[in-house]
VODO-979715 format. One record per residue (C-alpha): residue number from 0; residue in three letters; chain; x, y, z. Coordinates in steps of 0.001 Angstrom, whole numbers. Example, Ala and Ser with C-alpha at 12.3 -4.5 7.8 and 13.67 -1.06 7.14 Angstrom:
BEGIN
<seq = 0 | type = ALA | mol = A | c1 = 12300 | c2 = -4500 | c3 = 7800>
<seq = 1 | type = SER | mol = A | c1 = 13670 | c2 = -1060 | c3 = 7140>
! end
This chain:
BEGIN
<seq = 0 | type = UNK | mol = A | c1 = 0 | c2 = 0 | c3 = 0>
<seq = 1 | type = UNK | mol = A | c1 = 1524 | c2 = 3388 | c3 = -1225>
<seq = 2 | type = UNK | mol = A | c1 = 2242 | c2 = 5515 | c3 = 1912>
<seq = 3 | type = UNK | mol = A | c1 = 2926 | c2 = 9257 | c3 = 2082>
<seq = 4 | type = UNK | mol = A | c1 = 6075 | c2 = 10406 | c3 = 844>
<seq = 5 | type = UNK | mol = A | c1 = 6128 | c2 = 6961 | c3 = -1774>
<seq = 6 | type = UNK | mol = A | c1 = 5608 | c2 = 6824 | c3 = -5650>
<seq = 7 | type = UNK | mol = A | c1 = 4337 | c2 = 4537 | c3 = -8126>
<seq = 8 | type = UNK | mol = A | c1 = 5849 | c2 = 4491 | c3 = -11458>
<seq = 9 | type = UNK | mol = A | c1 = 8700 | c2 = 6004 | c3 = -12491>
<seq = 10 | type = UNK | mol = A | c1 = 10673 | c2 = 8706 | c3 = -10015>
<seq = 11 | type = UNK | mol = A | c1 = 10603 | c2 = 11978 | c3 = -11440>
<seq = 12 | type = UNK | mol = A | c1 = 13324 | c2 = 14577 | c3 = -10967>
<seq = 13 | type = UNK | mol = A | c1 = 13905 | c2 = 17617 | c3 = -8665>
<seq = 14 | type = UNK | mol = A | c1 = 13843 | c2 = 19302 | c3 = -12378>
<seq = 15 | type = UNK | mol = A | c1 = 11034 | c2 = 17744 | c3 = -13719>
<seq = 16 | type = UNK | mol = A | c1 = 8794 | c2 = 18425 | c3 = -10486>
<seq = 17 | type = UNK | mol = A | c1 = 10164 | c2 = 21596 | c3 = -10263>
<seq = 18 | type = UNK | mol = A | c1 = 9023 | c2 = 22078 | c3 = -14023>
<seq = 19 | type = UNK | mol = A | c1 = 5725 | c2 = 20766 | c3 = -12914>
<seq = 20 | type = UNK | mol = A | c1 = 5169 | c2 = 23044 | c3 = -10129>
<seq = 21 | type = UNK | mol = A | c1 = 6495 | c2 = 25954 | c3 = -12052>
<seq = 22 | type = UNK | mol = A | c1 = 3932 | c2 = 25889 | c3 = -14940>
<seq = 23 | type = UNK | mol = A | c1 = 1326 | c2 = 25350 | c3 = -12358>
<seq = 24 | type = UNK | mol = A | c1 = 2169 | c2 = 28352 | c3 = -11063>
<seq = 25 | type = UNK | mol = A | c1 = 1649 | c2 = 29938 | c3 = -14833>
<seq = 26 | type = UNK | mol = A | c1 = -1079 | c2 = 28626 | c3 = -15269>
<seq = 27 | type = UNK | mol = A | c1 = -2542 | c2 = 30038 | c3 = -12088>
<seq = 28 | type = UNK | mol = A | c1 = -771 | c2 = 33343 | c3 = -12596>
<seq = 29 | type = UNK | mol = A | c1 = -2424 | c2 = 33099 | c3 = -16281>
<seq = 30 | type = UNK | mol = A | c1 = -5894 | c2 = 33207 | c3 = -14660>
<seq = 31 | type = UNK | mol = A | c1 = -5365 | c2 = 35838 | c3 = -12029>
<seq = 32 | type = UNK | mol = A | c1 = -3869 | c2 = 38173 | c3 = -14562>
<seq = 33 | type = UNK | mol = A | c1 = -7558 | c2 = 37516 | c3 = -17021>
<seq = 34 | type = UNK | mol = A | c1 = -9267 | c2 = 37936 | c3 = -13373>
<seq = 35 | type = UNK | mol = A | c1 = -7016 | c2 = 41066 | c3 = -12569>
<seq = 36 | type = UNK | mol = A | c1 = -7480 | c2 = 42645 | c3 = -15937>
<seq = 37 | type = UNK | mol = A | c1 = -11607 | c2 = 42000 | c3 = -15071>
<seq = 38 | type = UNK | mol = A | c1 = -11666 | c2 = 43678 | c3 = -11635>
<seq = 39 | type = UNK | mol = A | c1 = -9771 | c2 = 46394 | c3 = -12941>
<seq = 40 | type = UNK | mol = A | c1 = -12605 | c2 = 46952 | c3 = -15731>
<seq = 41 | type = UNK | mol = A | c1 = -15362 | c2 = 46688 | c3 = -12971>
<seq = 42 | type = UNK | mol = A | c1 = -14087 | c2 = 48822 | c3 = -10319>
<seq = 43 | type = UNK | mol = A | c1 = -15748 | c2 = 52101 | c3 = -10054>
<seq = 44 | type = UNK | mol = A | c1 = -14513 | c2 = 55422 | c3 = -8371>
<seq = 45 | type = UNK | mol = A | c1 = -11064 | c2 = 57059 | c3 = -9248>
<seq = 46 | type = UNK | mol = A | c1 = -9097 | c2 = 56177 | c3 = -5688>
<seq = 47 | type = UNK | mol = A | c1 = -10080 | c2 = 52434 | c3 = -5883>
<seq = 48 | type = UNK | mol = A | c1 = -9725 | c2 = 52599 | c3 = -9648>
<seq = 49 | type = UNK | mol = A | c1 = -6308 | c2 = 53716 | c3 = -9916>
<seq = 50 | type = UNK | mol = A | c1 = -4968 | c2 = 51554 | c3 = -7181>
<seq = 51 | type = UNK | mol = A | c1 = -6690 | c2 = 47928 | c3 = -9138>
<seq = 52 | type = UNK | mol = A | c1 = -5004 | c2 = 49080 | c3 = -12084>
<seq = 53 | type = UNK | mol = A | c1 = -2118 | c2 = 49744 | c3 = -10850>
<seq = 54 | type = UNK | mol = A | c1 = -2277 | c2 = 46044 | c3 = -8938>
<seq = 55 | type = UNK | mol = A | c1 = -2999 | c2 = 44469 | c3 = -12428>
<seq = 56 | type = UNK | mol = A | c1 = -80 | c2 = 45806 | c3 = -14168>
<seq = 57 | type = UNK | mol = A | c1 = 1698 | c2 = 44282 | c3 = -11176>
<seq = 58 | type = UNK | mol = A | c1 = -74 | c2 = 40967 | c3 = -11978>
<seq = 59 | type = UNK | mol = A | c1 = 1294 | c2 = 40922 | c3 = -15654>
<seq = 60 | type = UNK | mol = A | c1 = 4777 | c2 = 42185 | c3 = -14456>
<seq = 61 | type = UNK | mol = A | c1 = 4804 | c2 = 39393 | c3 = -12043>
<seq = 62 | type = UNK | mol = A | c1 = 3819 | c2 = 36385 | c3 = -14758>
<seq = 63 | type = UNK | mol = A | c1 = 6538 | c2 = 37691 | c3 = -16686>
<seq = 64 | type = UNK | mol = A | c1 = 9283 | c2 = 37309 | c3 = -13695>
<seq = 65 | type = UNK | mol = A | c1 = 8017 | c2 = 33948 | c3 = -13737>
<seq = 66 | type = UNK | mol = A | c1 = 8219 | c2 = 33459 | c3 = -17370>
<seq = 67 | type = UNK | mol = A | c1 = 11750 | c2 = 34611 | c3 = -16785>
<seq = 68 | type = UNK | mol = A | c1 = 12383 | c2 = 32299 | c3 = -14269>
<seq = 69 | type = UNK | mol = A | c1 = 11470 | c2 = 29540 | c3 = -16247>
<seq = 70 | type = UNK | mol = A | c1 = 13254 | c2 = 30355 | c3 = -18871>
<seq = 71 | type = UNK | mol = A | c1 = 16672 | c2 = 31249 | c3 = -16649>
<seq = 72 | type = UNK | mol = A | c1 = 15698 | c2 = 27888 | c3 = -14785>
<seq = 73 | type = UNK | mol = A | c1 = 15867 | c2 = 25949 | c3 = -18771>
<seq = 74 | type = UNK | mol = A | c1 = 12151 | c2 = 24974 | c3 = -17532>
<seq = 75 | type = UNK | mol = A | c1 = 9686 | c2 = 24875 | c3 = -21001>
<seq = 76 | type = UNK | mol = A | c1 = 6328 | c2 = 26545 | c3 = -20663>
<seq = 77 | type = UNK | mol = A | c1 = 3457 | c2 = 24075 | c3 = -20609>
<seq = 78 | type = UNK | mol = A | c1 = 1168 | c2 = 25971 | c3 = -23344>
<seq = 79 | type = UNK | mol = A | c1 = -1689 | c2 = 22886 | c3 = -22825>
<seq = 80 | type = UNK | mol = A | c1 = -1400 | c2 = 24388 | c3 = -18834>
<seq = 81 | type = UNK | mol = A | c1 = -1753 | c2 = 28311 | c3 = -19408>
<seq = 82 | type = UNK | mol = A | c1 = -4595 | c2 = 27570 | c3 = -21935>
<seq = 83 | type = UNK | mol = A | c1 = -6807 | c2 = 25681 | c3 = -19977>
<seq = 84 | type = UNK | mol = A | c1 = -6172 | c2 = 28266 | c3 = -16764>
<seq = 85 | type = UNK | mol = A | c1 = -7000 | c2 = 30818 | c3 = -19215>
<seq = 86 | type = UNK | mol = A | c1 = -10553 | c2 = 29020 | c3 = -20571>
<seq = 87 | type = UNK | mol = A | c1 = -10829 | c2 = 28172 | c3 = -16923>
<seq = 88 | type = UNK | mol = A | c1 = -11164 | c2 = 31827 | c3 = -15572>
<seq = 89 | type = UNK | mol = A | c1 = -13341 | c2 = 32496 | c3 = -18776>
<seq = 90 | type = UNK | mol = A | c1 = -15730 | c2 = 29345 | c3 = -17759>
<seq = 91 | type = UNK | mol = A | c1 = -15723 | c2 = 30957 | c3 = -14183>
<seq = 92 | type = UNK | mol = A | c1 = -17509 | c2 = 33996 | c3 = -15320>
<seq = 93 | type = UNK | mol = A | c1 = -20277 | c2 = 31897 | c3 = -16551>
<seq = 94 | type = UNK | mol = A | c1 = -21504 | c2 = 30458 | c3 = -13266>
<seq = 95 | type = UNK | mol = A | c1 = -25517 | c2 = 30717 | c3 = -12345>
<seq = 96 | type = UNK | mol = A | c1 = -25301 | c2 = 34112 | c3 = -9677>
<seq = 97 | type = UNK | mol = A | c1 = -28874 | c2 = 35125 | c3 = -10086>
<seq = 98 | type = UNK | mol = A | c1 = -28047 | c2 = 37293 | c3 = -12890>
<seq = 99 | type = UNK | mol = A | c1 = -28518 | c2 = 36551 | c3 = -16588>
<seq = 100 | type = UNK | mol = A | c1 = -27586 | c2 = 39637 | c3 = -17867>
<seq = 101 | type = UNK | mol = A | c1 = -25798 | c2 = 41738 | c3 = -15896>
<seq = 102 | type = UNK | mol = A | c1 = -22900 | c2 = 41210 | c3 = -13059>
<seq = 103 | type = UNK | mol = A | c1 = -24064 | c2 = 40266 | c3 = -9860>
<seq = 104 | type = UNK | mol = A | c1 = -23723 | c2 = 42613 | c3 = -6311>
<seq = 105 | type = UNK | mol = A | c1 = -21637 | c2 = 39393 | c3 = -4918>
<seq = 106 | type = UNK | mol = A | c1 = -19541 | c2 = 39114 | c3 = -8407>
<seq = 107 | type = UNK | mol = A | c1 = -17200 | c2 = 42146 | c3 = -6882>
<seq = 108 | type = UNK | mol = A | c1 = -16782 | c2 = 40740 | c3 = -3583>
<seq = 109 | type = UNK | mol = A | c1 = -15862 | c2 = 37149 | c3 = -4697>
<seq = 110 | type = UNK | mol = A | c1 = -13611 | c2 = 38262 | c3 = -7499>
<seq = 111 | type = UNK | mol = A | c1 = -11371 | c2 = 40354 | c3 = -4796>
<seq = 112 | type = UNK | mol = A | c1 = -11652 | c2 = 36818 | c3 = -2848>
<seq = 113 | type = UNK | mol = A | c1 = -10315 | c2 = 34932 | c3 = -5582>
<seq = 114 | type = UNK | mol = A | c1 = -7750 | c2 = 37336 | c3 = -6603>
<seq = 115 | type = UNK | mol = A | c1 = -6441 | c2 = 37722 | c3 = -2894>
<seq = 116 | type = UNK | mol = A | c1 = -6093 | c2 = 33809 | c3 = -3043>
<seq = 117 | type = UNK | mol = A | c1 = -4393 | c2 = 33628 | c3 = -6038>
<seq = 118 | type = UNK | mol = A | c1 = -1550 | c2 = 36264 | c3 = -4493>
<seq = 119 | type = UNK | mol = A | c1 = -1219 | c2 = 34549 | c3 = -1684>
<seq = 120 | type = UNK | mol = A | c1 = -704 | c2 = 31287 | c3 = -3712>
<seq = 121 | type = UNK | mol = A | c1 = 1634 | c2 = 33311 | c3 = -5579>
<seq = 122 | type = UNK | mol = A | c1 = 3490 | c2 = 34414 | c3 = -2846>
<seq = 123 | type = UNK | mol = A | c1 = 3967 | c2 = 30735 | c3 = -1018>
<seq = 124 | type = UNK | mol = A | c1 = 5483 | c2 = 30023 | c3 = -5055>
<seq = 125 | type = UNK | mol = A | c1 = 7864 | c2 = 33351 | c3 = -4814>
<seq = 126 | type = UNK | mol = A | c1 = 9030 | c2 = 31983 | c3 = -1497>
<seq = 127 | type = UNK | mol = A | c1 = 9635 | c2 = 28422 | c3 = -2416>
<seq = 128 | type = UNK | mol = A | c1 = 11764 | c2 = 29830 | c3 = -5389>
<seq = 129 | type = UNK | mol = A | c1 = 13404 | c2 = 31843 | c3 = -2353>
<seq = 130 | type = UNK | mol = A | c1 = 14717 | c2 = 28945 | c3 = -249>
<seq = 131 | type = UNK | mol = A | c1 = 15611 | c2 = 27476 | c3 = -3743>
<seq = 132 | type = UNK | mol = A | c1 = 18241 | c2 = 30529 | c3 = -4751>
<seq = 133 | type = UNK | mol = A | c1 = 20070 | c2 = 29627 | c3 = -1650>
<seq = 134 | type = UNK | mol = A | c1 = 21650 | c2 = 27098 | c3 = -3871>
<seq = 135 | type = UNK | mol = A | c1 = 20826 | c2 = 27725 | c3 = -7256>
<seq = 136 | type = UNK | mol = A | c1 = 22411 | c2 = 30508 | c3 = -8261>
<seq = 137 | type = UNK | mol = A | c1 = 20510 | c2 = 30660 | c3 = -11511>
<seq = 138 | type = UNK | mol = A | c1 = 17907 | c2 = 32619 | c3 = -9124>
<seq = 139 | type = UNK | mol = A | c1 = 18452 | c2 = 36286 | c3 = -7780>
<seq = 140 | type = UNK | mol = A | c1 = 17555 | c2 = 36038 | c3 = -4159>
<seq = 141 | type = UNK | mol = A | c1 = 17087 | c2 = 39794 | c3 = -4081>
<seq = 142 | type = UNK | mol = A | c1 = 14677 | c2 = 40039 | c3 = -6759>
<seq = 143 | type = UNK | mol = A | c1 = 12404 | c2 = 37306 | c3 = -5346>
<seq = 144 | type = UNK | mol = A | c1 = 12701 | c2 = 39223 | c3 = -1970>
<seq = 145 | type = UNK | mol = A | c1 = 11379 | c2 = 41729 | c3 = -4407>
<seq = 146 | type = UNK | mol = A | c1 = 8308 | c2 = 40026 | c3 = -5510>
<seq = 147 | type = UNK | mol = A | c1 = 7618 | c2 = 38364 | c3 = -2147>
<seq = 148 | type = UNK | mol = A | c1 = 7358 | c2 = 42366 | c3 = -604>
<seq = 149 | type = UNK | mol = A | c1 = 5132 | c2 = 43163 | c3 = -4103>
<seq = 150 | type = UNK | mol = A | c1 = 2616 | c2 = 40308 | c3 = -3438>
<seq = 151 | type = UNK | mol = A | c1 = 2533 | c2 = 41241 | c3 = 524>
<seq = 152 | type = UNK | mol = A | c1 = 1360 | c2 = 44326 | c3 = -641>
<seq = 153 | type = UNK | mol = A | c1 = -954 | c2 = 43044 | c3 = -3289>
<seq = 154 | type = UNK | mol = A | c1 = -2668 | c2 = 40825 | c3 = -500>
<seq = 155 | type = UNK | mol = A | c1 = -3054 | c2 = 44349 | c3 = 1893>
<seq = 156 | type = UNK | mol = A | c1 = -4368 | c2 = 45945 | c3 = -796>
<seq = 157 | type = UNK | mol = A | c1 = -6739 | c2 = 43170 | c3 = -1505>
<seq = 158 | type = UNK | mol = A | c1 = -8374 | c2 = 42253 | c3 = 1769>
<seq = 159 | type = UNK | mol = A | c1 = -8734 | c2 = 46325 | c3 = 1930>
<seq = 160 | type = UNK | mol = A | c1 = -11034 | c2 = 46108 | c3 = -1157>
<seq = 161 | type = UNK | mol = A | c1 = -13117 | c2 = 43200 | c3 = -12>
<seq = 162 | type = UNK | mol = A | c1 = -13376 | c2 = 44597 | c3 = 3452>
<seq = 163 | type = UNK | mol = A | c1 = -15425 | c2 = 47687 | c3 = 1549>
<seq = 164 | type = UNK | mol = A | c1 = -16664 | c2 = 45632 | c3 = -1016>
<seq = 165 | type = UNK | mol = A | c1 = -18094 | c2 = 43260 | c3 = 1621>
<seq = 166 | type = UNK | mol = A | c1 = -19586 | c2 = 46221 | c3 = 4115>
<seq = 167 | type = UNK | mol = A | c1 = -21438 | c2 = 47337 | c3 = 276>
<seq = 168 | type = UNK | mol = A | c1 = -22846 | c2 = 43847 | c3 = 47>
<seq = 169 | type = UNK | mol = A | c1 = -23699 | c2 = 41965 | c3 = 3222>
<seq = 170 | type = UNK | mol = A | c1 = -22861 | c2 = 44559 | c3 = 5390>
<seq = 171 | type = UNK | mol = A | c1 = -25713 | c2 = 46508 | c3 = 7993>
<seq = 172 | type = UNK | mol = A | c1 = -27524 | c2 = 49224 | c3 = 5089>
<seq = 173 | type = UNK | mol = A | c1 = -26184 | c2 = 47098 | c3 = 2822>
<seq = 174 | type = UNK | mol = A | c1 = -27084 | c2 = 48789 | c3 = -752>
<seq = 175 | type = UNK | mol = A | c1 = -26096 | c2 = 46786 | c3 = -3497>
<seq = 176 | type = UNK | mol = A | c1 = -29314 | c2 = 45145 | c3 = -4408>
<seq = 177 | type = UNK | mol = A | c1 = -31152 | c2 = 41476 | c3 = -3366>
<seq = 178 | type = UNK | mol = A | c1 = -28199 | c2 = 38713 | c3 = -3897>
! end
């Protein structure tokens, strides 16, 4: 009986998994920059405005550190991986909210929920890659401290937005509509 910690098959490298894990991280990056790119569009008001788009440019300058990564790492993009996270976050948009036609009060609020998961998920990756440039000197140890500080931020910025966005929704007066 296959334990913890056992395989079946054949063992795969430190590269390979690596390889693995990095274009999982792609992929996921890949659907929180299309989910980015979508809050930014749906945010209203100039001060909240400003800061989302500002936090998806981040998001596209952070998949491309990866990308570069990758490619400094001699790790191949998985193409079959990023599309399928990108029809993925397309499929999301699609589910039943109540709403044929137009977006939903809770769309907003579980958006920023998704997005904040997908930076902290990003940042866990940023700090694996971290412990990992202790040997590898393929990796710039500064530069991931870099975009470990970038996605801290992200996530304060984040839970800031869905603190509002969830006082405009479920909150006491709320006043965004029956959801």
């Amino acid at each position: 009986m296959a334990g913890a910690g056992t395989t079946t098959g054949t063992r795969r490298s430190g590269h390979d998994l690596l390889g693995i894990y990095l274009n999982d991280h792609l992929a996921g990056a890949t659907g929180g920059l299309e989910l980015a790119r979508r809050v930014a569009g749906s945010h209203r008001g100039p001060a909240a405005n400003g800061a989302v788009q500002r936090l998806a440019a981040e998001v596209a300058q952070d998949r491309a550190a990866l990308e570069d990564i990758m490619d400094a790492l001699g790790i191949p993009v998985r193409a079959y991986k990023v599309y399928a996270a990108w029809i993925g976050e397309k499929a999301a948009r699609l589910k039943l909210n109540g709403y044929l036609l137009t977006r939903s009060p809770l769309s907003s609020l579980e958006e920023l929920e998704m997005l904040r998961l997908g930076v902290e998920g990003k940042a866990a990756g940023w700090r694996t890659l971290r412990v990992l440039a202790e040997t590898d000197k393929r990796l710039d140890p500064r530069r991931l401290d870099e975009l470990i500080a970038r996605a801290r931020r992200q996530a304060d910025l984040l839970e800031e937005l869905r603190v509002h966005a969830a006082g405009q929704v479920i909150g006491p007066g709320a006043t965004a509509g029956d959801s």
